[in-house]
C-alpha positions in Angstrom: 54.0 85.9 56.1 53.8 89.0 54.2 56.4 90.8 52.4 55.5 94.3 50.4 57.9 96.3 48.1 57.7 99.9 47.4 59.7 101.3 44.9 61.4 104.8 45.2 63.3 107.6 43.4 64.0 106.2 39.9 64.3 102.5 40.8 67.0 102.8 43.1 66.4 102.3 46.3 63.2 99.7 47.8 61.2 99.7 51.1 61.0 95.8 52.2 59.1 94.2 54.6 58.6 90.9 56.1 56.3 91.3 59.1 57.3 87.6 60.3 60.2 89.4 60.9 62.6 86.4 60.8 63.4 84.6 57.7 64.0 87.3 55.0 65.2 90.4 56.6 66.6 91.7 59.5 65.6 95.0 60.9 66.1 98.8 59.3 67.2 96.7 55.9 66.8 98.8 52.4 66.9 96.8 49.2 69.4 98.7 46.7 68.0 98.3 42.7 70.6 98.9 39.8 68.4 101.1 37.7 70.5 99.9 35.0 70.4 96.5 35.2 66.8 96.3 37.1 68.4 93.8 39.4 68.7 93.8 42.8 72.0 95.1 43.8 72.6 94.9 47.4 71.3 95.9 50.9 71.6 99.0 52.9 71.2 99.2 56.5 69.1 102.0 58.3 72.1 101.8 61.1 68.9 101.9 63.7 68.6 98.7 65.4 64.9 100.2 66.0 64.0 100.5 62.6 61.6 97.2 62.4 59.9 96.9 59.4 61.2 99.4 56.8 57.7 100.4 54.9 58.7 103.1 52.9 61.2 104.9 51.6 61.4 108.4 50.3 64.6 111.3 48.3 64.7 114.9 49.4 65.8 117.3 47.2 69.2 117.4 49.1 69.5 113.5 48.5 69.0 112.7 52.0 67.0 109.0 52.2 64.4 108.7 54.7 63.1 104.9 55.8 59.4 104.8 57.0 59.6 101.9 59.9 56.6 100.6 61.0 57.8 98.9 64.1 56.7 95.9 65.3 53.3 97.1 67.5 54.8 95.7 71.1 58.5 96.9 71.9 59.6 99.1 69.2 57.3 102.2 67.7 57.0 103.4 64.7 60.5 105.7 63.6 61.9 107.7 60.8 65.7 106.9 60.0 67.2 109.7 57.7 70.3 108.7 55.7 72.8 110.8 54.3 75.7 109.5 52.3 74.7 105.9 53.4 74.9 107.0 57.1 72.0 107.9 59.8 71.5 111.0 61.2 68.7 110.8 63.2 66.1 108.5 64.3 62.8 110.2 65.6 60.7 108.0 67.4 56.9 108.0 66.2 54.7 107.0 69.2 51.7 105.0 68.5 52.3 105.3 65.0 52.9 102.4 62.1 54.0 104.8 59.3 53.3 102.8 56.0 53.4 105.9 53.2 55.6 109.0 52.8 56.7 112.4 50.8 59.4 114.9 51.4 58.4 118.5 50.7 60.5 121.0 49.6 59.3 123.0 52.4 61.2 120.9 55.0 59.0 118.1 55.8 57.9 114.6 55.6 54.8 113.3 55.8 53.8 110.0 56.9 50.4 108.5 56.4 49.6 106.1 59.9 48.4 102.3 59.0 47.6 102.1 62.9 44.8 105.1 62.4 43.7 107.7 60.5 46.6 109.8 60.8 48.8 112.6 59.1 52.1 112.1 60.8 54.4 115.5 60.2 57.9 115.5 60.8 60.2 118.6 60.8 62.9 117.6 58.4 65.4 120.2 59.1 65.1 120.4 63.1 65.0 116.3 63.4 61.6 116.2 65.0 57.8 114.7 65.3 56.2 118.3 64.5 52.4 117.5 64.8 50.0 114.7 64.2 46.8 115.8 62.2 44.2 113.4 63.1 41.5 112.6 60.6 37.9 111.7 61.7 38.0 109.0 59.8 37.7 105.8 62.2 40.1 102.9 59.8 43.3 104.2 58.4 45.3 106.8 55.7 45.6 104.6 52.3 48.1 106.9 50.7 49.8 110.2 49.9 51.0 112.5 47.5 52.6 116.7 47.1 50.5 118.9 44.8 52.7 120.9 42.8 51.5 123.9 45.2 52.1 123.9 48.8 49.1 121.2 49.7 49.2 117.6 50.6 46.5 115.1 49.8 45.6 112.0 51.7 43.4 109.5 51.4 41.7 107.8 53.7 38.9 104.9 54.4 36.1 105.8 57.5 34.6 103.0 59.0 31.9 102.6 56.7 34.4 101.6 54.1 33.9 105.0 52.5 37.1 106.4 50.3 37.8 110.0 51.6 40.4 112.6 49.9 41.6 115.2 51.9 43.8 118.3 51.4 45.5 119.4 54.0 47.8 123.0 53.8 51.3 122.4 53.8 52.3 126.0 55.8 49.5 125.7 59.0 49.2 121.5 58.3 45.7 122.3 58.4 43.2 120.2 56.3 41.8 122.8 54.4 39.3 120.5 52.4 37.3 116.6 52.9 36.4 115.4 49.6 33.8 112.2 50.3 34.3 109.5 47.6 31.2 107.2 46.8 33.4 103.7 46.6 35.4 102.0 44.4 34.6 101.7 41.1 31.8 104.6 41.2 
């Protein structure tokens, strides 16, 4: 089996995920971290039955958590769970997605990177909502994600000649706005 961990906002709150989905967690389960200690402190539940396979995890500025699920690929899809104060307040279905990455922009939206395809997955934070799916030509899958300090979000993505790809895609229009090719690793 495989089990990831992704760390979010100062240490406090982890992403777990045991694709055997049987002996370690249950469902839409977030691993709680005293960022004093650096212990583990306690679970937190996504309160979304359909939340299977909790990937990522992600703060806005308003303190709102949001859990990346990547489903399980046959009876559940891909879903955001936003939390507020511990409890959900909306679970948005993400069709023939597997989100594995994700930011929350200032500007009212999350992005998710697609482990299923090379896919920007763009979710309207204050209206609850898939928005739009930017697909990348890119034939494998987005690798991972980060804000610019301006309104821009870059990706990163592998095509199917194992090439690394950047991309920069406008945070207003969610337009890609610019393909940098990458030679490979290491070069």
């Amino acid at each position: 089996d495989r089990r990831n961990a992704l760390i979010a906002s100062d240490d406090v709150a982890t992403a777990c995920n045991d694709n055997s989905f049987s002996k370690f967690l249950a469902p839409g389960k977030i691993a709680v971290i005293d960022a004093e200690k650096d212990v583990f402190d306690s679970y937190l539940s996504t309160g979304d039955n359909s939340c299977v396979g909790v990937n990522a995890v992600a703060f806005d500025s308003k303190g709102r958590l949001y859990a990346a699920c990547a489903g399980d690929y046959y009876l559940n899809p891909g879903r955001l769970v936003i939390l507020e104060n511990g409890a959900k307040t909306a679970g948005i279905e993400l069709p023939g997605a597997a989100p594995s990455k994700i930011v929350v922009s200032k500007w009212n939206k999350a992005y998710l990177t697609d482990q299923m395809g090379a896919n920007l997955i763009i979710v309207d934070t204050e209206a609850g909502k898939l928005s739009k799916t930017v697909k990348f030509k890119e034939k494998a899958f987005t690798t991972s994600i980060a804000l610019t300090p301006g309104k821009t979000v870059l990706v990163t993505a592998w095509d199917k000649d194992r090439a690394d790809n950047l991309i920069e895609v406008d945070g207003e229009t969610d337009q890609i706005i610019t393909r940098y090719s990458l030679t490979g690793p290491g070069q």
